[in-house]
C-alpha positions as CSV (number, residue, x, y, z in Angstrom):
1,X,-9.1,-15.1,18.1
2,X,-10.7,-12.1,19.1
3,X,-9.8,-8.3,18.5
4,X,-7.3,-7.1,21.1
5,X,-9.4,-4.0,22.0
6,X,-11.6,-7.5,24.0
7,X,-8.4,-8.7,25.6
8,X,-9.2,-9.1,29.1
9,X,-6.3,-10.1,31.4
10,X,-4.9,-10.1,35.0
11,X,-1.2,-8.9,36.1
12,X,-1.8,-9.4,39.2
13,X,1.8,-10.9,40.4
14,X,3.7,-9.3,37.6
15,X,2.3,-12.1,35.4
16,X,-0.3,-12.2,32.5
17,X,-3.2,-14.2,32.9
18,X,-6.4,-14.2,30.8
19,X,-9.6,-13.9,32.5
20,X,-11.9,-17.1,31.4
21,X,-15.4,-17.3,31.3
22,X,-16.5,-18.9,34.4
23,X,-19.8,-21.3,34.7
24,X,-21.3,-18.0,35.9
25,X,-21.1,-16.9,32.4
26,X,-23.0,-19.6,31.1
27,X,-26.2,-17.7,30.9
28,X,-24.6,-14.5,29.5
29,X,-23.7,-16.8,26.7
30,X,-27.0,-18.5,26.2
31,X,-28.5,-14.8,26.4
32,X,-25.5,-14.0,23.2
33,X,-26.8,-17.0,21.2
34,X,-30.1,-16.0,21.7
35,X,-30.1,-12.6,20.9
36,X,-28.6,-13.7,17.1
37,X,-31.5,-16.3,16.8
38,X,-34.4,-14.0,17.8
39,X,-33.4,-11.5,15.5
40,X,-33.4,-13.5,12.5
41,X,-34.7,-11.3,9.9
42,X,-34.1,-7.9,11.6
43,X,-31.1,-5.7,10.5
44,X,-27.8,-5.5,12.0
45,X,-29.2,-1.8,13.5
46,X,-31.6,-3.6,15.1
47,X,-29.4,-6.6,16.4
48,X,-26.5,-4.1,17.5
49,X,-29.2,-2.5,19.3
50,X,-30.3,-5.5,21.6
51,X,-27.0,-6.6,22.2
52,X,-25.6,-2.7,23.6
53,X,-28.5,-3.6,25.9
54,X,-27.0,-6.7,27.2
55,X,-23.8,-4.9,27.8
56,X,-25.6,-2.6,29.8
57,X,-26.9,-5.5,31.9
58,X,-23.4,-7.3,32.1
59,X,-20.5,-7.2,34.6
60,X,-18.3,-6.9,31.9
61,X,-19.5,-5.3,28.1
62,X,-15.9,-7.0,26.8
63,X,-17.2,-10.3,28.1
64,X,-20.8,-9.8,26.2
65,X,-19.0,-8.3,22.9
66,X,-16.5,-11.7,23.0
67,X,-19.4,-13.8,23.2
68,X,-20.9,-11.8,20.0
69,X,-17.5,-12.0,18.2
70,X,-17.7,-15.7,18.2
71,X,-21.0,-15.7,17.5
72,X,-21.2,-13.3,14.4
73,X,-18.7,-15.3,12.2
74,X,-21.4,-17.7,12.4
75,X,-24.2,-15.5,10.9
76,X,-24.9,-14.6,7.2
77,X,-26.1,-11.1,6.6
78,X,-27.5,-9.8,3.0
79,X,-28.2,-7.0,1.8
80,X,-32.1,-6.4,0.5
81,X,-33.6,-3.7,-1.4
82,X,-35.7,-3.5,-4.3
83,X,-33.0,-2.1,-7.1
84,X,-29.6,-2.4,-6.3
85,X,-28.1,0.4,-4.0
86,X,-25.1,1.2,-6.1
87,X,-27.5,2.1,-9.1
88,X,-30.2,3.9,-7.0
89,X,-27.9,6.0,-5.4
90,X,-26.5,7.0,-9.0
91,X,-30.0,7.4,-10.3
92,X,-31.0,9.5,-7.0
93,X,-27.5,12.2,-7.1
94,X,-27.5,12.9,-10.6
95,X,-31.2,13.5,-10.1
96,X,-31.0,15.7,-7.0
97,X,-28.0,17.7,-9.4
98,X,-30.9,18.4,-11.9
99,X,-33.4,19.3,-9.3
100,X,-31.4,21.0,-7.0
101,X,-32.1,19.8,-3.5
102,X,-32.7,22.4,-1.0
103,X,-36.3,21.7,0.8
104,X,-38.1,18.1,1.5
105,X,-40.5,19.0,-1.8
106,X,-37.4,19.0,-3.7
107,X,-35.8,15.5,-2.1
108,X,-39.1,14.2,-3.0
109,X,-39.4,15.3,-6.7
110,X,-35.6,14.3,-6.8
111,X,-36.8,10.9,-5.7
112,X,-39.9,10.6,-7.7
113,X,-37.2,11.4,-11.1
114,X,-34.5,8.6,-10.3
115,X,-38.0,6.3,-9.6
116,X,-39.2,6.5,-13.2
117,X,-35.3,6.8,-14.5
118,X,-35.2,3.0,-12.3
119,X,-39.0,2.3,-13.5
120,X,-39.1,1.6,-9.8
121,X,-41.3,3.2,-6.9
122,X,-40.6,6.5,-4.7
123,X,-40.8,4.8,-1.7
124,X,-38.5,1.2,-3.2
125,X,-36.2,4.0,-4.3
126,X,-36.0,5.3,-1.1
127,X,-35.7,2.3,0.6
128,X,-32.9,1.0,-1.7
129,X,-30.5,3.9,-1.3
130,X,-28.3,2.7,1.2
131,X,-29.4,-0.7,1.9
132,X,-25.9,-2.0,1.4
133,X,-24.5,-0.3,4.6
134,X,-23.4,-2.4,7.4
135,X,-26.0,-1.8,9.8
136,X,-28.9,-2.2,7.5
137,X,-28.2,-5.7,6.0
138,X,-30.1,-8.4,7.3
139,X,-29.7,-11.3,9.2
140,X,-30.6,-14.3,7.4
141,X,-29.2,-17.3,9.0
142,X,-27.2,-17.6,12.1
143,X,-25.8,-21.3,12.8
144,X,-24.0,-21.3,15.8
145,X,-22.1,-24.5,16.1
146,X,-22.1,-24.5,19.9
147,X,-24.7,-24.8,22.8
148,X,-23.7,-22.1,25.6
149,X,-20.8,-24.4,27.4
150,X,-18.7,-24.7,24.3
151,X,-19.2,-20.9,23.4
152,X,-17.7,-20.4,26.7
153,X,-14.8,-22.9,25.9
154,X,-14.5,-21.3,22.4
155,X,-14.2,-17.8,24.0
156,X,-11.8,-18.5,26.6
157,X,-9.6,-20.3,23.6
158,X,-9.8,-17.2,21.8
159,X,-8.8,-14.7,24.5
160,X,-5.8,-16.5,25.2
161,X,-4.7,-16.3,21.8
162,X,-5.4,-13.1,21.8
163,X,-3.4,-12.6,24.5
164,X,-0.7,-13.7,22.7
165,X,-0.7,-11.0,19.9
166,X,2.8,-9.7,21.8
167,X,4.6,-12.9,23.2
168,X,8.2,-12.7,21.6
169,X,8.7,-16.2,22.7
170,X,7.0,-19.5,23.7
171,X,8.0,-22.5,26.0
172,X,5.7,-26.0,25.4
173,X,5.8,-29.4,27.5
174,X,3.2,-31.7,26.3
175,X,2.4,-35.6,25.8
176,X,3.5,-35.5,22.6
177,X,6.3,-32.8,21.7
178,X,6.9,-34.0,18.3
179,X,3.2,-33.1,17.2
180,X,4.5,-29.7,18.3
181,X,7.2,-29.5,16.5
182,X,5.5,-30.0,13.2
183,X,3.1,-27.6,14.3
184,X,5.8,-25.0,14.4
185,X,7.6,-26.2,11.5
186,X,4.2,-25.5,9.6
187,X,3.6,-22.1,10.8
188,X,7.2,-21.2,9.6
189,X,8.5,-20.9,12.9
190,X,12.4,-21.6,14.8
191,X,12.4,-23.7,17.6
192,X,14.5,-25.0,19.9
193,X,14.2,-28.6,22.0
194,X,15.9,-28.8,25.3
195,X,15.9,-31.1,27.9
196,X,14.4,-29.8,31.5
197,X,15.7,-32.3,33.6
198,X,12.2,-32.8,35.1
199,X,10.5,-36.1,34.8
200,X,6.9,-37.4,36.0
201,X,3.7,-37.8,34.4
202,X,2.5,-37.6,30.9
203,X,4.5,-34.5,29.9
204,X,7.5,-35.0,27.9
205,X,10.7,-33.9,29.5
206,X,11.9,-31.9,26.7
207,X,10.7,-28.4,25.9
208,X,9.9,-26.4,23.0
209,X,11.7,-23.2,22.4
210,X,9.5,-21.5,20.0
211,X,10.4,-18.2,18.3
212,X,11.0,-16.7,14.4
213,X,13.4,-15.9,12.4
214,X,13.5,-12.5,13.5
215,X,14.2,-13.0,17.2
216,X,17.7,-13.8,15.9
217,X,18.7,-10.1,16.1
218,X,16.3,-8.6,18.0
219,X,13.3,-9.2,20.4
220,X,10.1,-8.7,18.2
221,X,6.2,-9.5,18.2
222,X,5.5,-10.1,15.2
223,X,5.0,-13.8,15.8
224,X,1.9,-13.6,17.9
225,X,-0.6,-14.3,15.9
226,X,1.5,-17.4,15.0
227,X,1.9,-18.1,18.4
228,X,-1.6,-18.0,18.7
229,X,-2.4,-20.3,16.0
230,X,0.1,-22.4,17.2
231,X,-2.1,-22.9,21.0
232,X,-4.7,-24.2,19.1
233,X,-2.6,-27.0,17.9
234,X,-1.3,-27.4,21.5
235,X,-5.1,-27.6,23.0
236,X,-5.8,-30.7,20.9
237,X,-3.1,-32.5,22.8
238,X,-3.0,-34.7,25.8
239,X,-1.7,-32.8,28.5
240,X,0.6,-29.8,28.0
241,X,2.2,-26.3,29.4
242,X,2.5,-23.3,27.5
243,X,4.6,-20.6,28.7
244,X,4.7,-17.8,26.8
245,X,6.7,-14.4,27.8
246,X,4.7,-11.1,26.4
247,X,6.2,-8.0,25.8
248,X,3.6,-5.6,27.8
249,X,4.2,-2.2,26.7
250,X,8.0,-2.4,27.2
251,X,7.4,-5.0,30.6
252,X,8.0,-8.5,30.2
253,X,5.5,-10.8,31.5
254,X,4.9,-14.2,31.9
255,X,1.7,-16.1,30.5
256,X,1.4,-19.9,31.9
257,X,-1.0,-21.8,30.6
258,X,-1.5,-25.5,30.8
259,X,-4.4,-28.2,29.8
260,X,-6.4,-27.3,33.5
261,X,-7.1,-23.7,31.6
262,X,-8.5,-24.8,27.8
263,X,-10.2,-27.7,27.0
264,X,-11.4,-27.2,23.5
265,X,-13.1,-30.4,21.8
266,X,-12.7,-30.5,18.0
267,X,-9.7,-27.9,18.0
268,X,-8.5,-28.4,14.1
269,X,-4.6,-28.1,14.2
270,X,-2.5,-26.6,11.9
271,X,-2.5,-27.8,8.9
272,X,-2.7,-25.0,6.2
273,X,1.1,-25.4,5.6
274,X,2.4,-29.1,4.6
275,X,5.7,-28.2,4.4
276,X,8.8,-26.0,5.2
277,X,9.6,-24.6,2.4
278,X,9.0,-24.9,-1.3
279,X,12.4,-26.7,-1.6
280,X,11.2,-29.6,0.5
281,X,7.8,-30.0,-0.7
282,X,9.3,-30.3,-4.4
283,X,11.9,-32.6,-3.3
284,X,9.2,-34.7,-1.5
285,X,7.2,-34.5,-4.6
286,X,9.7,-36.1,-7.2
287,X,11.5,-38.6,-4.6
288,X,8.0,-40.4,-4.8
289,X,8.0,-40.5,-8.3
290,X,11.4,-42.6,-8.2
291,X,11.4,-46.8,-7.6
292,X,13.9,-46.8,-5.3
293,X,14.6,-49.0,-2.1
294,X,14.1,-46.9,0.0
295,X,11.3,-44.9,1.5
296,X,11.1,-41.0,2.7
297,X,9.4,-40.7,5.9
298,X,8.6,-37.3,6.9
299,X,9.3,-35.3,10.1
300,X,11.7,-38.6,11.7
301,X,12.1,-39.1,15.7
302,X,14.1,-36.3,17.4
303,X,18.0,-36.7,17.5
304,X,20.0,-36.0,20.7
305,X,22.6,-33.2,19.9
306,X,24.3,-32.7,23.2
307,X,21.2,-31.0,25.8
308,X,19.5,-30.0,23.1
309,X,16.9,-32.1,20.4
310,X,16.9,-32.0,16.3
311,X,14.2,-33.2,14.2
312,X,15.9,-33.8,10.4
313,X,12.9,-33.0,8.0
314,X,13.3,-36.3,6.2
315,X,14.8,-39.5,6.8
316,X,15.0,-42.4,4.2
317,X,14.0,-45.9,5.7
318,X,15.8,-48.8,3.7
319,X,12.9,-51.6,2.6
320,X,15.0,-54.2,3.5
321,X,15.9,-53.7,6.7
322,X,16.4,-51.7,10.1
323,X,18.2,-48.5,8.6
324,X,17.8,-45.3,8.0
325,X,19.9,-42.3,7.0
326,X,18.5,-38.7,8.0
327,X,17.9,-35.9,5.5
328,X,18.4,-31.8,6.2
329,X,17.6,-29.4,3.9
330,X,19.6,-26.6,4.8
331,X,17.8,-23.4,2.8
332,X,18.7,-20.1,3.0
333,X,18.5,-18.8,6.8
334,X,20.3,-15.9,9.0
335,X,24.5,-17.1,9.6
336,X,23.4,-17.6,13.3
337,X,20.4,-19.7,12.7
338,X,22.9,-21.7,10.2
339,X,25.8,-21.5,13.0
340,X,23.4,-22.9,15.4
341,X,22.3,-25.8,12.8
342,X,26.2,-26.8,12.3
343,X,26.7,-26.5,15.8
344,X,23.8,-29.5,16.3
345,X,24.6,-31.4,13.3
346,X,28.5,-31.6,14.9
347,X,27.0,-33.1,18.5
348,X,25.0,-35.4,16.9
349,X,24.7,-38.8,18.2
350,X,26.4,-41.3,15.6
351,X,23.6,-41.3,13.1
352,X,24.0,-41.4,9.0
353,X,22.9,-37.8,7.8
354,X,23.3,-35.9,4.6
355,X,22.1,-32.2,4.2
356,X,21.3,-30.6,1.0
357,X,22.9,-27.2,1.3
358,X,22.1,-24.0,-0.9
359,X,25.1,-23.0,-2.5
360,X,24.5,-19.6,-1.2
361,X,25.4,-20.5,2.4
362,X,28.9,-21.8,1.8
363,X,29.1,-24.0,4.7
364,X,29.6,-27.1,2.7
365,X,32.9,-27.5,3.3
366,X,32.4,-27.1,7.3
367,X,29.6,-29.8,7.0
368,X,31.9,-32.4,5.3
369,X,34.4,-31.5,8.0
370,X,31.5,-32.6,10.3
371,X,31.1,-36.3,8.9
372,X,28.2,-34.7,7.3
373,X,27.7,-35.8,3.6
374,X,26.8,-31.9,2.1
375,X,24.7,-32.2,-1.0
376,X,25.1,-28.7,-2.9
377,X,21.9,-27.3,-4.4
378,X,20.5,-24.0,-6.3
379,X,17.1,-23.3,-6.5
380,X,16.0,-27.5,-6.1
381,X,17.7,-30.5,-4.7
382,X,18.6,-32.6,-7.4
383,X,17.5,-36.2,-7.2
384,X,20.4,-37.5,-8.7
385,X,23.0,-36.1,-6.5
386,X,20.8,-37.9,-3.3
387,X,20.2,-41.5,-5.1
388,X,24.0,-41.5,-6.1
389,X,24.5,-40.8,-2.0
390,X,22.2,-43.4,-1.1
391,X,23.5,-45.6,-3.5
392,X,26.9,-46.2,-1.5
393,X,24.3,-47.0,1.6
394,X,22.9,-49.9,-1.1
395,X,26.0,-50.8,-2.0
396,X,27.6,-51.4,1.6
397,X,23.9,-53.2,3.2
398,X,23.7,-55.6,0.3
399,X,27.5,-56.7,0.7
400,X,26.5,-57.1,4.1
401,X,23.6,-59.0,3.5
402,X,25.4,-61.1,1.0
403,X,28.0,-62.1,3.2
404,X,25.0,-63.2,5.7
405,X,23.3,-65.9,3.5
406,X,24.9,-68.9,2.1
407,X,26.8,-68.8,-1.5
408,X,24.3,-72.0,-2.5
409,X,20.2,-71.4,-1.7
410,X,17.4,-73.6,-2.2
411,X,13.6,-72.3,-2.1
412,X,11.3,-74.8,-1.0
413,X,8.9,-73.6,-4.0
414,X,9.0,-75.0,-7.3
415,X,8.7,-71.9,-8.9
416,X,10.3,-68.6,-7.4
417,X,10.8,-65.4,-8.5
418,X,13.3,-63.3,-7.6
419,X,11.7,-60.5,-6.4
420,X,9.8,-63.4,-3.7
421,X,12.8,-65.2,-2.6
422,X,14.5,-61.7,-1.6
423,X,11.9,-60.3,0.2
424,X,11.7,-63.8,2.1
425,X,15.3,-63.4,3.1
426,X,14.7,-59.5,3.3
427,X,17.4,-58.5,1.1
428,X,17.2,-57.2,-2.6
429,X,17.4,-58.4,-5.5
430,X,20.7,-57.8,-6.1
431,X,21.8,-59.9,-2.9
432,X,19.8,-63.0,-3.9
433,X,21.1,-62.9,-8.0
434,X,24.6,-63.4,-7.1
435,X,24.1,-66.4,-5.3
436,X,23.7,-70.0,-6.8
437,X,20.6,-72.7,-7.1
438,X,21.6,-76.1,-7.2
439,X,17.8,-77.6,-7.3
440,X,16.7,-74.8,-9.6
441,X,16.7,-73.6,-13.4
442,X,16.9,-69.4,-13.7
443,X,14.3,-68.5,-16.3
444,X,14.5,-65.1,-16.5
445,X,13.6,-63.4,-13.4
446,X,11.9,-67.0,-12.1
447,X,13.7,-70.2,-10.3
448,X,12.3,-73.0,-11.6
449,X,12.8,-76.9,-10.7
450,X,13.4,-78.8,-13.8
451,X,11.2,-81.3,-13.0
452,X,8.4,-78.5,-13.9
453,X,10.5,-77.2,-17.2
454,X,10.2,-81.4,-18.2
455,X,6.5,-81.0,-17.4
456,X,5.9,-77.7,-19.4
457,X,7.6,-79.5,-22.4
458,X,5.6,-82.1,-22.6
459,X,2.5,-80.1,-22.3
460,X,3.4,-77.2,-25.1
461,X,3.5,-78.1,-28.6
462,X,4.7,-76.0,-31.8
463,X,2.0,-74.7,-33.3
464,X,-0.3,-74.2,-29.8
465,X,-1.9,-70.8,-29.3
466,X,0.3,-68.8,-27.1
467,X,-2.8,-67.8,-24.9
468,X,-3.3,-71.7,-24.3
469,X,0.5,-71.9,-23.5
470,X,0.6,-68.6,-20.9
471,X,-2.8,-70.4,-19.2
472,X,-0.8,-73.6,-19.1
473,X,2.2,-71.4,-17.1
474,X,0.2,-69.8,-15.0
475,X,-0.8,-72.9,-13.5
476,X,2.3,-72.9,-12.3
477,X,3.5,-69.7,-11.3
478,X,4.9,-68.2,-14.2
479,X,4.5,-65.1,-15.6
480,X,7.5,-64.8,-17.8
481,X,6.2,-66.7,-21.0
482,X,8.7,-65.0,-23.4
483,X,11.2,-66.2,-21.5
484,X,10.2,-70.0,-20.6
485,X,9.2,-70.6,-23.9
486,X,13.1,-69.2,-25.1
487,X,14.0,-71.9,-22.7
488,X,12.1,-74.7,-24.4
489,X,13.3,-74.0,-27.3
490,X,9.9,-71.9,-28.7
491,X,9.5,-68.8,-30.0
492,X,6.5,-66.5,-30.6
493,X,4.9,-66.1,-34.6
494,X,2.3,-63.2,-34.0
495,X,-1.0,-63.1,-36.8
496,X,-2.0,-59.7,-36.8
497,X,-3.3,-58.2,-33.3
498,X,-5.6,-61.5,-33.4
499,X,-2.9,-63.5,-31.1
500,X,0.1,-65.5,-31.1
501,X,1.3,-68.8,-32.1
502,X,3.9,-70.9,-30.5
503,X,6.6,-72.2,-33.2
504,X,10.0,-73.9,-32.7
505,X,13.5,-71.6,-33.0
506,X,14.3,-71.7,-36.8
């Protein structure tokens, strides 16, 4: 972004259009660039110097002073002097105090006093007295990350962000309108997704309503240098239209952009923010810390509700098969923005939702009224009051799975665990344990053919090292040797920390 006393714009037409660099402007830029690298090791006097004489040269001195912008947040300045300016100038006043500085043989014998008070030179005194000010630093590296085209790209990205310092509002279509959406979600923004009827190309048919909380009550422009931050994430994209409407000292003016006007390689997007709110990101935090059958996606596919779009911020996926039930956190937020929430949630397509409401809103009661399962919270959502929701989603897709296999199953394996066998039919554990196994022993959490339980008879002993006895059931599969050997008949006799010994059940 640049400073908006560089803003250069158009309005012609009543609109707002920013005036890009053009390949005209390719030399000016290579002239910019050039100017920082040839005065490597000259002060920022003598650099501001050369550059005020390319603005003389130039069409346009905001065009040449962009290009330096860009340019200077690649350079390093330092400051040198011989002692340190802070203590020099300290040395030198109370000095000039004792001497009493009216004439130049006075400065000097003031000089010559804080020199020997600094056991440093006159003339390094001198020198080091206000070494520290801007336009005497030094400029000690400049590494400019673009040749002359991408400066021009990079400037023309920057003045249209600039430009948006006073949009109150933004409209996107893009390729990709969910990347968008967690853009804005990032930046701490309100949105809005509604269908424009129009249809044709790469361009989504659904469009972004971007504003913040503020523009609830009133119009406001506070949110442009969100906005702007925000265009960066829309550049990256495939193919896109940003609209933006600017409040122009009091006129209101449209700014259309699309992917013709800025193609930035490398555009970072926004990232600095991972999630909403504090509430979510600690909720996402411990949910992954749980073992449960289920997993939390993030940011879910966008729900119809009526013309408009919602994006839940979570949704959990069940491991075992196609399901998912959506997850809103519903935080504090202005009564419209929470009326407007209820109002999607009620037009919602048939979907399974629950939303975690702060107590401070009230509304749970309207959300149960809504089919919508409300979670209450204060402060965190507790994990406990969403397992014990989800668990009635368990409880209800394992009866069902149940009822799909046959009361009598028989694994082709010899030796099955549990935990295998259900993820071969796709179910849980809990669906394949009730059933029964007429060609198999249970051994714990292992189905077993007794045909291999005859063989692992024969081949322990009492009296056998239990490490010779778990290598002899790992040859076939099992991993369980506490409870086999229960099974033959064997228990453990444990020597110490040097190992085990099989023995029979007194």
């Amino acid at each position: 972004m640049l400073t908006k006393d560089l803003l250069r714009v158009s309005r012609a037409g009543g609109g707002y259009h920013p005036q890009f660099a053009t390949p005209d402007d390719r030399r000016l830029a290579a002239r910019v660039i050039g100017v920082y690298q040839g005065h490597t090791g000259e002060t920022r006097a003598e650099l501001d110097d050369a550059l005020a004489d390319l603005e003389h040269e130039a069409d346009d001195f905001k065009l040449v002073r962009g290009f330096a912008k860009l340019v200077d947040r690649e350079a390093s300045f330092e400051t040198r002097a011989a002692v340190d300016p802070e203590r020099t100038r300290s040395a030198a006043f109370a000095a000039a105090e004792s001497v009493g500085v009216v004439t130049e043989a006075e400065r000097e014998a003031a000089l010559s006093r804080a020199a020997d008070a600094l056991d440093a030179s006159p003339e390094d005194v001198e020198r080091s007295l206000y070494a520290d000010l801007d336009e005497r630093q030094v400029l000690v590296a400049v590494d400019v990350p673009w040749d002359p085209d991408g400066l021009l790209a990079q400037y023309d990205l920057s003045l249209a962000q600039t430009a948006l310092f006073d949009a109150t509002e933004v409209r996107i279509r893009c390729s990709d309108p969910r990347a968008v959406v967690t853009a804005v979600k990032r930046l701490r923004l309100m949105y809005e997704i509604r269908r424009t009827g129009e249809r044709g190309g790469a361009l989504s048919e659904r469009e972004v309503v971007v504003t913040g909380p503020d523009s609830v009550f009133r119009r406001t422009r506070r949110y442009g240098t969100r906005f702007a931050r925000l265009l960066r994430s829309v550049a990256g994209a495939g193919e896109w239209v940003f609209a933006a409407t600017i409040d122009d000292h009091g006129t209101e003016r449209e700014l259309r952009l699309t992917d013709e006007d800025l193609r930035v390689p490398g555009t970072e997007p926004v990232v600095e923010v991972s999630y909403d709110s504090a509430v979510e990101a600690d909720f996402a935090t411990r949910f992954a810390s749980l073992d449960l059958d289920w997993d939390l996606v993030r940011e879910p596919e966008p729900l119809e509700t009526g013309a408009r779009v919602m994006i839940p911020d979570f949704a959990f996926e069940w491991k075992y098969g196609d399901f998912r039930v959506y997850f809103e956190i519903m935080g504090f937020w202005t009564p419209a923005y929470v009326a407007k929430k209820l109002s999607q949630i009620e037009e919602l397509e048939a979907v399974e939702l629950l939303v975690a409401v702060d107590d401070s809103l009230g509304v749970g009661e309207e959300l149960d009224a809504r089919d919508a399962r409300a979670i209450p919270y204060s402060k965190r959502v507790r994990l406990k009051d969403v397992r014990d929701a989800l668990r009635g989603y368990e409880e209800r897709l394992n009866d069902e799975r149940a009822a799909a296999l046959p009361d009598e199953l028989v694994p082709e394996a010899d030796v099955v665990p549990l935990a295998e066998l259900a993820a071969d039919y796709g179910v849980s554990e809990g669906v394949v344990e009730g059933k029964r196994f007429p060609e198999h022993d249970r051994v714990g959490r292992t189905l077993v053919r007794p045909a291999v339980l005859a063989s692992l008879d024969e081949a322990i002993e009492p009296g056998m090292a239990l490490s010779a006895a778990e290598a002899r059931l790992d040859e076939v599969g099992i991993d369980d040797a506490s409870a086999l050997l229960s099974k033959l008949g064997y228990r453990v006799e444990w020597e110490g920390l040097s190992g085990g010994t099989v023995r029979e059940k007194g």
